[in-house]
N, CA and C atoms of all chains as a GROMACS GRO file, in nm:
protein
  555
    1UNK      N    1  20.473   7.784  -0.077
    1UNK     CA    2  20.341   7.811  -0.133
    1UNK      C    3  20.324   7.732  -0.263
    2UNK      N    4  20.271   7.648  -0.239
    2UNK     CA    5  20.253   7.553  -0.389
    2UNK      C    6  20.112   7.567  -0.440
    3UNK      N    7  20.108   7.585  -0.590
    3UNK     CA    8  20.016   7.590  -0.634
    3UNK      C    9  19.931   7.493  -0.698
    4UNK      N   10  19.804   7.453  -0.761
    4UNK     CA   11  19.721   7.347  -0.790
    4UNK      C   12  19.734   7.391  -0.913
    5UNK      N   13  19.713   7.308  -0.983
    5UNK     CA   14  19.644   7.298  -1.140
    5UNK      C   15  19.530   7.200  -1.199
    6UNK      N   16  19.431   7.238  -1.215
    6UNK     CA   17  19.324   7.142  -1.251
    6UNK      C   18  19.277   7.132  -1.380
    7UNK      N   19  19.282   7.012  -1.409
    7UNK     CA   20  19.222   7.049  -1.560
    7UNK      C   21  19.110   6.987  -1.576
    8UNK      N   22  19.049   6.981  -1.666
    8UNK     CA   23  18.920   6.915  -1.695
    8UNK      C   24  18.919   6.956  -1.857
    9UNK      N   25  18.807   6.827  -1.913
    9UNK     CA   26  18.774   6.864  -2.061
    9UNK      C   27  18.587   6.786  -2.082
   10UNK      N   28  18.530   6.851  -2.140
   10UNK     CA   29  18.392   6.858  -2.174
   10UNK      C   30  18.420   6.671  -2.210
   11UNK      N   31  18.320   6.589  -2.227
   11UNK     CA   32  18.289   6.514  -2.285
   11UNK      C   33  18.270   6.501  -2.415
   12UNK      N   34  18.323   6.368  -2.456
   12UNK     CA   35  18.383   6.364  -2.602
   12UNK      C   36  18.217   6.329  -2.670
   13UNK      N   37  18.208   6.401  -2.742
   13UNK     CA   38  18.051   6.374  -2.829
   13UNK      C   39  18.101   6.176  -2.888
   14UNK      N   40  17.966   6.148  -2.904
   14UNK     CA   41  17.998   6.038  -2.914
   14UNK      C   42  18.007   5.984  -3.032
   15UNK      N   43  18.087   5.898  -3.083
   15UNK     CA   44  18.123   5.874  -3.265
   15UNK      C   45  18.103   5.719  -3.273
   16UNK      N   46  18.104   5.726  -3.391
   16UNK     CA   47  18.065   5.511  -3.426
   16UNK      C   48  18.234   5.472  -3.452
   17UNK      N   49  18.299   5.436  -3.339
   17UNK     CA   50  18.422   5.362  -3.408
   17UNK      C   51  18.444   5.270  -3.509
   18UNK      N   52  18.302   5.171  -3.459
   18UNK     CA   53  18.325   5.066  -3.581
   18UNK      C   54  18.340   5.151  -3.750
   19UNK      N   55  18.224   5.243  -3.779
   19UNK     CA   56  18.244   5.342  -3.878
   19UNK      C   57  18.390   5.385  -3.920
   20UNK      N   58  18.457   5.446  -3.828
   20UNK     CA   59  18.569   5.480  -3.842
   20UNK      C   60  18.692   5.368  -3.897
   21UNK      N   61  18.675   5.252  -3.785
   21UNK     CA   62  18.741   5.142  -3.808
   21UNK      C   63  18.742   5.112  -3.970
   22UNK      N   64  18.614   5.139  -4.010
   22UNK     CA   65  18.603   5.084  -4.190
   22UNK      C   66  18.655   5.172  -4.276
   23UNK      N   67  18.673   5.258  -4.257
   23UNK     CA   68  18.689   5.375  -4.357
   23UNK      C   69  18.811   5.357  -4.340
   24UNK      N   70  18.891   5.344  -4.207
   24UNK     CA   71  19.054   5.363  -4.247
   24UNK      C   72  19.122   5.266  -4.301
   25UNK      N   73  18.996   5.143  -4.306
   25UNK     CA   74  19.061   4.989  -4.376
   25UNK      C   75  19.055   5.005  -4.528
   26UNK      N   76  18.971   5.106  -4.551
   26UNK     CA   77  18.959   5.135  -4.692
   26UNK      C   78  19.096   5.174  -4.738
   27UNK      N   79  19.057   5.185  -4.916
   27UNK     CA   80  19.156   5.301  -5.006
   27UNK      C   81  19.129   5.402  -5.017
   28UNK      N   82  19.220   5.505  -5.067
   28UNK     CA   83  19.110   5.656  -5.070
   28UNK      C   84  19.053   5.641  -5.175
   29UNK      N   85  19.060   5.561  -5.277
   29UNK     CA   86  18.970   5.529  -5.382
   29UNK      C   87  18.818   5.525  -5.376
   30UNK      N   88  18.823   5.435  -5.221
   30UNK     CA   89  18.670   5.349  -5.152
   30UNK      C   90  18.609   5.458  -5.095
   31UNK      N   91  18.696   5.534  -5.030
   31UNK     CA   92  18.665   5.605  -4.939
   31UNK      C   93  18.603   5.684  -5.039
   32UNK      N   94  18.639   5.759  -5.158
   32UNK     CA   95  18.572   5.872  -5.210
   32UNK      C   96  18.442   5.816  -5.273
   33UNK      N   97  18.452   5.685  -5.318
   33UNK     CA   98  18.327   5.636  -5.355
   33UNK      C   99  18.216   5.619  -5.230
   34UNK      N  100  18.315   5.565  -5.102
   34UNK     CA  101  18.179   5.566  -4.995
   34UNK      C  102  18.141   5.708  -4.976
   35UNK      N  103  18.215   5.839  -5.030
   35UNK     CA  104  18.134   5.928  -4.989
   35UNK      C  105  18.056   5.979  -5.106
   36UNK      N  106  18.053   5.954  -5.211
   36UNK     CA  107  17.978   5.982  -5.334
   36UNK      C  108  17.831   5.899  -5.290
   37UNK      N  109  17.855   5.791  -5.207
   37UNK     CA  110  17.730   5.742  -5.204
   37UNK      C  111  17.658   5.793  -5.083
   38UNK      N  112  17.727   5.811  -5.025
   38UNK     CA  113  17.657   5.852  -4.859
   38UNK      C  114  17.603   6.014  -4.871
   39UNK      N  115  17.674   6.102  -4.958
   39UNK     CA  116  17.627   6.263  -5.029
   39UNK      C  117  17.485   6.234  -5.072
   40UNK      N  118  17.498   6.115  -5.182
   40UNK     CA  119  17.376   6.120  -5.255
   40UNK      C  120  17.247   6.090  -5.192
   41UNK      N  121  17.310   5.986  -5.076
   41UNK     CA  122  17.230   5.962  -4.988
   41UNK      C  123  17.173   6.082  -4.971
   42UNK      N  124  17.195   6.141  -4.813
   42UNK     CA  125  17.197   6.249  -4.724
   42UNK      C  126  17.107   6.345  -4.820
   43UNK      N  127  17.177   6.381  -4.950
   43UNK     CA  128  17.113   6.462  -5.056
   43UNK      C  129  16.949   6.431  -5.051
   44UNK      N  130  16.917   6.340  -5.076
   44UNK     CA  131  16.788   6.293  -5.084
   44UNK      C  132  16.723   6.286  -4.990
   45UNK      N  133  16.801   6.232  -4.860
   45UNK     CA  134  16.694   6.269  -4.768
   45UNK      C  135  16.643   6.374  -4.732
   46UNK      N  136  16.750   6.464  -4.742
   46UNK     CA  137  16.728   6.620  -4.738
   46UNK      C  138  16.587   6.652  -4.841
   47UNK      N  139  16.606   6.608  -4.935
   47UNK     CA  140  16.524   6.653  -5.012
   47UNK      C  141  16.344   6.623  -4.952
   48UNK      N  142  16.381   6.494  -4.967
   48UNK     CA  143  16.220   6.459  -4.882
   48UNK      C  144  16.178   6.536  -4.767
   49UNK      N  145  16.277   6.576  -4.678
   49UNK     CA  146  16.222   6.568  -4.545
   49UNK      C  147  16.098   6.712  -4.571
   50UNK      N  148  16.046   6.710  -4.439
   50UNK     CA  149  15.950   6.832  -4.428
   50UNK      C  150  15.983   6.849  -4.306
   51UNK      N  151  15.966   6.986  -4.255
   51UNK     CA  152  15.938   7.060  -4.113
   51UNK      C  153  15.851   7.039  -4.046
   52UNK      N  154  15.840   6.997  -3.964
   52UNK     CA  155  15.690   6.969  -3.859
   52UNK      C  156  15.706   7.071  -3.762
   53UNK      N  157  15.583   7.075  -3.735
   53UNK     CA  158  15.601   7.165  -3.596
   53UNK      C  159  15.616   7.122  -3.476
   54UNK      N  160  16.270   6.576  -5.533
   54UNK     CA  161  16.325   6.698  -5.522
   54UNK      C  162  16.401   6.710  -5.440
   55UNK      N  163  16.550   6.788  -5.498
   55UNK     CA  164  16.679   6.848  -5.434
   55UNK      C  165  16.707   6.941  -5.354
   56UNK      N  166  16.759   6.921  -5.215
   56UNK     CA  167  16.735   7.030  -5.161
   56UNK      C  168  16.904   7.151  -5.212
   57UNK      N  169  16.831   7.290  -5.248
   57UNK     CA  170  16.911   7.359  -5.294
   57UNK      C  171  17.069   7.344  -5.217
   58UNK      N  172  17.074   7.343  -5.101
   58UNK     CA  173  17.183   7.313  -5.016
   58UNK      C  174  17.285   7.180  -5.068
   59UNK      N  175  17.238   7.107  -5.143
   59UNK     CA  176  17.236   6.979  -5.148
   59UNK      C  177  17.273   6.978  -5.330
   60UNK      N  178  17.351   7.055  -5.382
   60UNK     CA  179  17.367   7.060  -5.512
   60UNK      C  180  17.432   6.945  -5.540
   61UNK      N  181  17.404   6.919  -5.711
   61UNK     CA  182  17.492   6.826  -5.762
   61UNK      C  183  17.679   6.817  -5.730
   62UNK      N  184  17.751   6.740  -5.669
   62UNK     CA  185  17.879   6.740  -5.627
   62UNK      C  186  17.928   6.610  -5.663
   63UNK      N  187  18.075   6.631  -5.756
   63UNK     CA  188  18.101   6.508  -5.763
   63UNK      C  189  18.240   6.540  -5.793
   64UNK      N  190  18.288   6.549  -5.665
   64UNK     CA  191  18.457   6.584  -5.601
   64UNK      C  192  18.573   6.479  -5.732
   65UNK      N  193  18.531   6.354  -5.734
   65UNK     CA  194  18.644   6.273  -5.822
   65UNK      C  195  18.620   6.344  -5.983
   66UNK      N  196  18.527   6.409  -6.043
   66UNK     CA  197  18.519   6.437  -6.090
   66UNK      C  198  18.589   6.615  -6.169
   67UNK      N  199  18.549   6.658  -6.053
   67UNK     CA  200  18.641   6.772  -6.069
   67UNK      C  201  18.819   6.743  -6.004
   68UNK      N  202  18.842   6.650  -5.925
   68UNK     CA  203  18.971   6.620  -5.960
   68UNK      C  204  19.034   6.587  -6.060
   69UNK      N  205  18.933   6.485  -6.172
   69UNK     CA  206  18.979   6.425  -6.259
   69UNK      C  207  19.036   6.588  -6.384
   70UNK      N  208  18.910   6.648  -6.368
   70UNK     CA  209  18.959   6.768  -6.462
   70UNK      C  210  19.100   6.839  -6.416
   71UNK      N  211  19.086   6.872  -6.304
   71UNK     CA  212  19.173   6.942  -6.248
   71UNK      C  213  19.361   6.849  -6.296
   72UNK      N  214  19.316   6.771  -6.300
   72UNK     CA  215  19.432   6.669  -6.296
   72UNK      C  216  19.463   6.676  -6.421
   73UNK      N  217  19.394   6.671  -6.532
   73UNK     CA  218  19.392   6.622  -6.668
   73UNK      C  219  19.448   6.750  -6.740
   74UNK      N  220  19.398   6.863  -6.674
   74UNK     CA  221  19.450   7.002  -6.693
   74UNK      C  222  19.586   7.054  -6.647
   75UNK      N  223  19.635   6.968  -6.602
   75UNK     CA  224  19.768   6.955  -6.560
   75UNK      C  225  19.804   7.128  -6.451
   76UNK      N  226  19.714   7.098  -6.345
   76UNK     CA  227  19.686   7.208  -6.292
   76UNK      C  228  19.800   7.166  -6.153
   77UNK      N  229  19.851   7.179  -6.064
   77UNK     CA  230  19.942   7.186  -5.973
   77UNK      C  231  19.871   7.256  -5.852
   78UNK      N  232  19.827   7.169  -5.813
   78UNK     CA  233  19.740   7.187  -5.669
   78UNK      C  234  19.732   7.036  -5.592
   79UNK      N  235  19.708   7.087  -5.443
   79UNK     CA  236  19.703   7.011  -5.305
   79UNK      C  237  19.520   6.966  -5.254
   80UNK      N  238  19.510   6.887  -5.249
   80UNK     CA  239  19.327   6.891  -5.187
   80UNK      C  240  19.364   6.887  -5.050
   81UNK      N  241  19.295   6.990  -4.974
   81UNK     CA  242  19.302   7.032  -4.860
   81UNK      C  243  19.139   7.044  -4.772
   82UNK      N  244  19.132   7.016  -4.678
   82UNK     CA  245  19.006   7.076  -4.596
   82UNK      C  246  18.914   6.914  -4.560
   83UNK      N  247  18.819   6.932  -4.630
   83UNK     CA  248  18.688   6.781  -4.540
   83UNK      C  249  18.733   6.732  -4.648
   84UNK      N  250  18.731   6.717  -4.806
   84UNK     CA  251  18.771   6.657  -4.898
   84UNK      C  252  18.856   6.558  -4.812
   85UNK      N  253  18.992   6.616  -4.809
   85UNK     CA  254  19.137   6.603  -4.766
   85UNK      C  255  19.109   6.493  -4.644
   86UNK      N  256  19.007   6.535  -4.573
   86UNK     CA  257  19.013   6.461  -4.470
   86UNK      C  258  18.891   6.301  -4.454
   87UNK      N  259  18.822   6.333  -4.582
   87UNK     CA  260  18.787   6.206  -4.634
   87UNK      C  261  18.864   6.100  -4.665
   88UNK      N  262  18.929   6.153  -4.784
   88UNK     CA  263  19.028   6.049  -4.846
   88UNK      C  264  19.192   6.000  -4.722
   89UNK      N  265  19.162   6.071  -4.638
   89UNK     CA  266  19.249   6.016  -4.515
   89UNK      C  267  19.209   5.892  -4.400
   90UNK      N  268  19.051   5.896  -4.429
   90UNK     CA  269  18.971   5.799  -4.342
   90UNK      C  270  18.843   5.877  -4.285
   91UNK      N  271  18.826   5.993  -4.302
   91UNK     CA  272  18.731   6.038  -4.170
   91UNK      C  273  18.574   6.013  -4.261
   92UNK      N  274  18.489   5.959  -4.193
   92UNK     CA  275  18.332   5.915  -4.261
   92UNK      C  276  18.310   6.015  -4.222
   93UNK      N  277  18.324   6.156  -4.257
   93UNK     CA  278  18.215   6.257  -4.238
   93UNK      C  279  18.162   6.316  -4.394
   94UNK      N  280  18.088   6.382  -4.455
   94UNK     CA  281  18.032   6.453  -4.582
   94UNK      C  282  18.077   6.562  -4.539
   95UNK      N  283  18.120   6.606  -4.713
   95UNK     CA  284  18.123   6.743  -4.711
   95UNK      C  285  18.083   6.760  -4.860
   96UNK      N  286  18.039   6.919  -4.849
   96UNK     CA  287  17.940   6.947  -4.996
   96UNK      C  288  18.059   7.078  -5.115
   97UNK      N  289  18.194   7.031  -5.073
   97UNK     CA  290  18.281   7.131  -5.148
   97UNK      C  291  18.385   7.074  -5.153
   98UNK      N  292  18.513   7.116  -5.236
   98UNK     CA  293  18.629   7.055  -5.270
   98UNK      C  294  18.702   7.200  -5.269
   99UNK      N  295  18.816   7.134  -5.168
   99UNK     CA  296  18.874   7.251  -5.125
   99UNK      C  297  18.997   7.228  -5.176
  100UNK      N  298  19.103   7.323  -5.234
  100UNK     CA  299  19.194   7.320  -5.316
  100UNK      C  300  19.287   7.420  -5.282
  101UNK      N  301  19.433   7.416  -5.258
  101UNK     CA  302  19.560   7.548  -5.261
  101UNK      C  303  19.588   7.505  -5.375
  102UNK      N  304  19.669   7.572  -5.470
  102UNK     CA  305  19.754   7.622  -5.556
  102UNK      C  306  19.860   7.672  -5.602
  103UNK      N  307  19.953   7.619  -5.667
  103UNK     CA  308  20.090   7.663  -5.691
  103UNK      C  309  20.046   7.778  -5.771
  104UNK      N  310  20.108   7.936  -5.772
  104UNK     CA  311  20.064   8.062  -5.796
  104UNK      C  312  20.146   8.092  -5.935
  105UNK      N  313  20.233   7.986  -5.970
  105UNK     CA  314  20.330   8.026  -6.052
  105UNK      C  315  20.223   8.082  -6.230
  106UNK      N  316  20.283   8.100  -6.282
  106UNK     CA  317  20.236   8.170  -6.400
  106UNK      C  318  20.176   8.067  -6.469
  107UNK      N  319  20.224   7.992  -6.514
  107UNK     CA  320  20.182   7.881  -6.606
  107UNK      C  321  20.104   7.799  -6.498
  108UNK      N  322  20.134   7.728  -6.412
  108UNK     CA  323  19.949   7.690  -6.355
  108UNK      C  324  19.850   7.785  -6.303
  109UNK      N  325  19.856   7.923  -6.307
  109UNK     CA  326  19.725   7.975  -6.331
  109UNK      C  327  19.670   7.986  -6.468
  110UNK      N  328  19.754   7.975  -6.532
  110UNK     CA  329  19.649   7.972  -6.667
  110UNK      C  330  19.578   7.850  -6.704
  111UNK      N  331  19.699   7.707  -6.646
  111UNK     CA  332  19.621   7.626  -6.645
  111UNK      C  333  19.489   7.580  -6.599
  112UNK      N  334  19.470   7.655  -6.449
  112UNK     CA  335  19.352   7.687  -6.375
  112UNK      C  336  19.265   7.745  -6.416
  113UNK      N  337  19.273   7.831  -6.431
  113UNK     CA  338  19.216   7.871  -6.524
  113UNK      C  339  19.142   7.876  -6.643
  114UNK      N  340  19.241   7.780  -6.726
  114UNK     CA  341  19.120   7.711  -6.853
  114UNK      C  342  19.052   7.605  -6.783
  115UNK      N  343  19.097   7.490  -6.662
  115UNK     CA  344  18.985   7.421  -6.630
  115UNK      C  345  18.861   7.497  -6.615
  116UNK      N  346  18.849   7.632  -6.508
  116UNK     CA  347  18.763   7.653  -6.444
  116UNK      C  348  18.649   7.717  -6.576
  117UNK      N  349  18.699   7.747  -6.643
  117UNK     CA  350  18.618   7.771  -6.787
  117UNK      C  351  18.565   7.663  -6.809
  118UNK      N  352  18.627   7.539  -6.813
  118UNK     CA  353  18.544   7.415  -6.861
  118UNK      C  354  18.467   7.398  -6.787
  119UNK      N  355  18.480   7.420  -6.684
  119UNK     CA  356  18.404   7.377  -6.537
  119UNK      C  357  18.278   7.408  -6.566
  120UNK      N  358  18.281   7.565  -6.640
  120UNK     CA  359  18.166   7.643  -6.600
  120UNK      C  360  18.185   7.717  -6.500
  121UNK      N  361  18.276   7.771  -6.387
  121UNK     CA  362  18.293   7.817  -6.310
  121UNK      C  363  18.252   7.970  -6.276
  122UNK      N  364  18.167   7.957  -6.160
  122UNK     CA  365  18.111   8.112  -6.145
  122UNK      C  366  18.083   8.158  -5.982
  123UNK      N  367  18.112   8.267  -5.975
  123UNK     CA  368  18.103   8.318  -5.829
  123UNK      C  369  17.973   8.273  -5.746
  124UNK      N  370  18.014   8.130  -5.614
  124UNK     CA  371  17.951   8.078  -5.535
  124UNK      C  372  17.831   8.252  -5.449
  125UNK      N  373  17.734   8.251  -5.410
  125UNK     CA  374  17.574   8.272  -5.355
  125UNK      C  375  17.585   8.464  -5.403
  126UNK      N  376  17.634   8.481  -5.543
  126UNK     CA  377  17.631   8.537  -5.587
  126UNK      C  378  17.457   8.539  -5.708
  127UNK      N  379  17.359   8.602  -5.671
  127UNK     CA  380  17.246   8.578  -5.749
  127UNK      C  381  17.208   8.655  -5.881
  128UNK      N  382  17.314   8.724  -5.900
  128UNK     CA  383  17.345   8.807  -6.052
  128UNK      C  384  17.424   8.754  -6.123
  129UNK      N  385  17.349   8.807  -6.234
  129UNK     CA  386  17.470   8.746  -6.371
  129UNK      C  387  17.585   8.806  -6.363
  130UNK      N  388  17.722   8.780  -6.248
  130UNK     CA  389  17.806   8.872  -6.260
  130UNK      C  390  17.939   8.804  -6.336
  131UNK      N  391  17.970   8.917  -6.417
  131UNK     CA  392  18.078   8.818  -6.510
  131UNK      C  393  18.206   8.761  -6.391
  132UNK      N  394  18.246   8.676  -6.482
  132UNK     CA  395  18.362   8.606  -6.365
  132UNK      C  396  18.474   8.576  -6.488
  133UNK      N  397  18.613   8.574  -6.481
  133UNK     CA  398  18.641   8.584  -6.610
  133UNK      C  399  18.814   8.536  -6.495
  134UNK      N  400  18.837   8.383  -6.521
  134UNK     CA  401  18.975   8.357  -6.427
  134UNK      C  402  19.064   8.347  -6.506
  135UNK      N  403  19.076   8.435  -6.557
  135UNK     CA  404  19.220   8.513  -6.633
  135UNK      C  405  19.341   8.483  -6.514
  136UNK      N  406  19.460   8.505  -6.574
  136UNK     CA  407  19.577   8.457  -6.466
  136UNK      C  408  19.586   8.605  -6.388
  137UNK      N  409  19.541   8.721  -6.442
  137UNK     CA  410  19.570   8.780  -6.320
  137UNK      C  411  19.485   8.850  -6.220
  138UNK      N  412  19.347   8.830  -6.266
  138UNK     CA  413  19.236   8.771  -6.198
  138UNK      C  414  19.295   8.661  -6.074
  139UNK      N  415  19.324   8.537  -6.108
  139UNK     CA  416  19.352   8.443  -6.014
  139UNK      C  417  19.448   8.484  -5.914
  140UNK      N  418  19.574   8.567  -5.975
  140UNK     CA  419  19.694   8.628  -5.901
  140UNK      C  420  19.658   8.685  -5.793
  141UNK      N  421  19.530   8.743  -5.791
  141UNK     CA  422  19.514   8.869  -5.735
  141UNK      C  423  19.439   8.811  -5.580
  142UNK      N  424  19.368   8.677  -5.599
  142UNK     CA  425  19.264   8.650  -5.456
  142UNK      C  426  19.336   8.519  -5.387
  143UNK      N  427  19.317   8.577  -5.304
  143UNK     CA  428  19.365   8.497  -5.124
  143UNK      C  429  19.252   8.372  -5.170
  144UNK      N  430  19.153   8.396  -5.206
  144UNK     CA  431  18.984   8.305  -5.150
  144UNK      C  432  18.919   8.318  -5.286
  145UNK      N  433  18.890   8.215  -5.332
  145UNK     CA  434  18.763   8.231  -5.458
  145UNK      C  435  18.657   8.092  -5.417
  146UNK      N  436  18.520   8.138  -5.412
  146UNK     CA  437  18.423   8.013  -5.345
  146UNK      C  438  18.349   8.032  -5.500
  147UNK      N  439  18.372   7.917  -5.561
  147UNK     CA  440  18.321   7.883  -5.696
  147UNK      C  441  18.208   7.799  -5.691
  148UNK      N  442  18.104   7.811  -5.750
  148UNK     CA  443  17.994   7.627  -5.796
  148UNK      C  444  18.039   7.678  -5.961
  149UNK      N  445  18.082   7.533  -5.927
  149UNK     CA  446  18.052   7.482  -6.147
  149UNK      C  447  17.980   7.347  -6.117
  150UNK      N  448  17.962   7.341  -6.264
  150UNK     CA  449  17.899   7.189  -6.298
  150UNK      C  450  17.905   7.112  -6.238
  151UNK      N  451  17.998   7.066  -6.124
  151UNK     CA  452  17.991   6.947  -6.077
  151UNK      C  453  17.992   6.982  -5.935
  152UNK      N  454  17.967   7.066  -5.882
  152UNK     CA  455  17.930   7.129  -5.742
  152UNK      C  456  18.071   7.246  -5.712
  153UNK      N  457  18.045   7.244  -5.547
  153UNK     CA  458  18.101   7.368  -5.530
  153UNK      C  459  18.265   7.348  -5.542
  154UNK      N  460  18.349   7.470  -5.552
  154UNK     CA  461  18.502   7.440  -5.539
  154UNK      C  462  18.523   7.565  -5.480
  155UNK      N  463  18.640   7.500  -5.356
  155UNK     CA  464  18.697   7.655  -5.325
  155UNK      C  465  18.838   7.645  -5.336
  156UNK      N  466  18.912   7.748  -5.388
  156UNK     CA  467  19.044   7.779  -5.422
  156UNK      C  468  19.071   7.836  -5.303
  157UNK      N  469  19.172   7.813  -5.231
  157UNK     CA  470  19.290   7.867  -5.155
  157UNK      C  471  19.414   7.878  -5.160
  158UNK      N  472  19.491   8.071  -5.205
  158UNK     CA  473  19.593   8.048  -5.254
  158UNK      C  474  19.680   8.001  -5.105
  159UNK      N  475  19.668   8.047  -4.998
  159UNK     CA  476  19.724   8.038  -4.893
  159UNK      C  477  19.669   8.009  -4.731
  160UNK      N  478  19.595   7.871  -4.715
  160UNK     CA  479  19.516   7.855  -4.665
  160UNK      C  480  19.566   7.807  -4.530
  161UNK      N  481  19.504   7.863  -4.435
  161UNK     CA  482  19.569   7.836  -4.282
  161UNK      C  483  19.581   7.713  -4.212
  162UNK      N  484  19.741   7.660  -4.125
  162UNK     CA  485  19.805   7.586  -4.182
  162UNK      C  486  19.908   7.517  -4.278
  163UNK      N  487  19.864   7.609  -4.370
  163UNK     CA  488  19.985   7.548  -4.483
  163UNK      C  489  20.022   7.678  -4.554
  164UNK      N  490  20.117   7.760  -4.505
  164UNK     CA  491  20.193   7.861  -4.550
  164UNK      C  492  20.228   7.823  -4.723
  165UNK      N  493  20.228   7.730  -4.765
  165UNK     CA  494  20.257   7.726  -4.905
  165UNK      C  495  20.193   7.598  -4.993
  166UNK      N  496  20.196   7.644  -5.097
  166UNK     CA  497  20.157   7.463  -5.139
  166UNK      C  498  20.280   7.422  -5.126
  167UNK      N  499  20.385   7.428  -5.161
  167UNK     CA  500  20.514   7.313  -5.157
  167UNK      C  501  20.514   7.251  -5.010
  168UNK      N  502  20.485   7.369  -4.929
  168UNK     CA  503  20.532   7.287  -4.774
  168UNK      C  504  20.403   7.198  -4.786
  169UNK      N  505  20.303   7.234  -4.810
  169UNK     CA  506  20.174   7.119  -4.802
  169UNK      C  507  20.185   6.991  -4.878
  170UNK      N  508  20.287   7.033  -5.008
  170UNK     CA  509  20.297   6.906  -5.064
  170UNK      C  510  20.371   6.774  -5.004
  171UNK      N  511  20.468   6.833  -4.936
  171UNK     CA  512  20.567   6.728  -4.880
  171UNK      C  513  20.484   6.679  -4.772
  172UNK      N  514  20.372   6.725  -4.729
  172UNK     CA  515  20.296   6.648  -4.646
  172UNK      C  516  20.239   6.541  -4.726
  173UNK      N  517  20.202   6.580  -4.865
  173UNK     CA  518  20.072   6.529  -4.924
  173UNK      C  519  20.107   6.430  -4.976
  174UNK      N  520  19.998   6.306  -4.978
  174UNK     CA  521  19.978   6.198  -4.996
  174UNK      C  522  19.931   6.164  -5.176
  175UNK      N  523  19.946   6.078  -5.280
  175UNK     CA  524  19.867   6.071  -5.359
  175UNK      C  525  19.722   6.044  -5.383
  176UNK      N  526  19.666   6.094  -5.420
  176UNK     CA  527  19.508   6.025  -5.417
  176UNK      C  528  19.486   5.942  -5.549
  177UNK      N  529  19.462   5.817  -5.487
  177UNK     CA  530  19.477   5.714  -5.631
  177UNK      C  531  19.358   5.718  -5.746
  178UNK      N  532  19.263   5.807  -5.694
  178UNK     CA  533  19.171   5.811  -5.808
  178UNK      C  534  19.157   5.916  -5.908
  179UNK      N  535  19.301   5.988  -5.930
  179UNK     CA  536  19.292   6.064  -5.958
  179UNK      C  537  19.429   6.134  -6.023
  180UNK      N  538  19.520   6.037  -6.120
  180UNK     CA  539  19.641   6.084  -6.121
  180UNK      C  540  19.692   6.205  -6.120
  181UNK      N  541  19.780   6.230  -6.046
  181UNK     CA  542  19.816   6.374  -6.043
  181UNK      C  543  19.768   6.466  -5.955
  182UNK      N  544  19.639   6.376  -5.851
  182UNK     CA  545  19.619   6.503  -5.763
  182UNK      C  546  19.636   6.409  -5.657
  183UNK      N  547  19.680   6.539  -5.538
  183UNK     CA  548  19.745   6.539  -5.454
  183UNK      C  549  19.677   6.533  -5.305
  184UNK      N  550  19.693   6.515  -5.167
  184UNK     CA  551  19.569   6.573  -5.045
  184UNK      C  552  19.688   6.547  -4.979
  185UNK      N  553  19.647   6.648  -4.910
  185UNK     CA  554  19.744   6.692  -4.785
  185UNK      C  555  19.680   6.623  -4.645
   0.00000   0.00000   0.00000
């Protein structure tokens, strides 16, 4: 009597490698500065945006 | 205009204190996993702590400089990180001046700061502090 095992896994959400690729070429120096800038970013857009219906 | 979610944060900054204060702690969590490579944001600086006597007091006087006060707390409630105040919490979710900080004396994953340290890497912008 042998038994099966099946596996399966959801699909991987999809990510920007090239993105990734840069950040790990960085220093963590760069890296904390690319995220000081990309916060401030994001920050602001946040700020602008509005709700639509 | 700022969206409230979206407070002033400026992580190298409160490392730099933290560091300068000669405080004995690990950066752990999205921080941690910035300065490792990952392009994602995060809006807090997450921190374990060596519990010993003399770096909580050191912690302590940073978080005074900080300004440090109990995170979505909307009362003036005193906050006062005395060393045995600090002794006493697993979890403290702080905003000071330079955005949010959360202290973890024992944060899951890393049964200690020492074992976290021997993981941890230097972070060059910041002598003296550490990321796991």
């Amino acid at each position: 009597m042998g038994r099966r095992l099946e596996l399966s896994a959801p699909p991987l959400a999809p990510h920007d490698e090239a993105q990734i690729r840069k950040h790990l070429r960085m220093t963590p120096a760069e890296r904390a500065a690319a995220h000081d800038t990309a916060y401030r970013n994001t920050r602001d857009l946040a700020g602008n945006a509005r709700r639509v219906a | 205009m700022t969206s409230a979610r979206w407070a002033d944060f400026d992580p190298r900054k409160l490392l730099g204190c933290l560091a300068t204060g000669g405080v004995d702690f690990v950066v752990v969590g999205g921080y941690a996993a910035v300065l490792h490579g990952s392009p994602r944001i995060t809006q807090d600086l997450d921190i374990c702590y060596s519990r010993e006597t003399h770096n909580l007091r050191s912690l302590g006087a940073v978080l005074l400089d900080l300004n440090a006060r109990l995170f979505g707390v909307d009362e003036e409630v005193p906050f006062m990180p005395d060393q045995a105040t600090l002794a006493r919490v697993e979890l403290l979710t702080l905003e000071t001046d330079n955005g949010k900080l959360d202290l973890l004396a024992t944060p899951s994953g890393a049964a200690a700061l020492l074992r976290a340290r021997r993981r941890a890497r230097p972070h060059t912008t910041s002598a003296g502090a550490w990321c796991a």
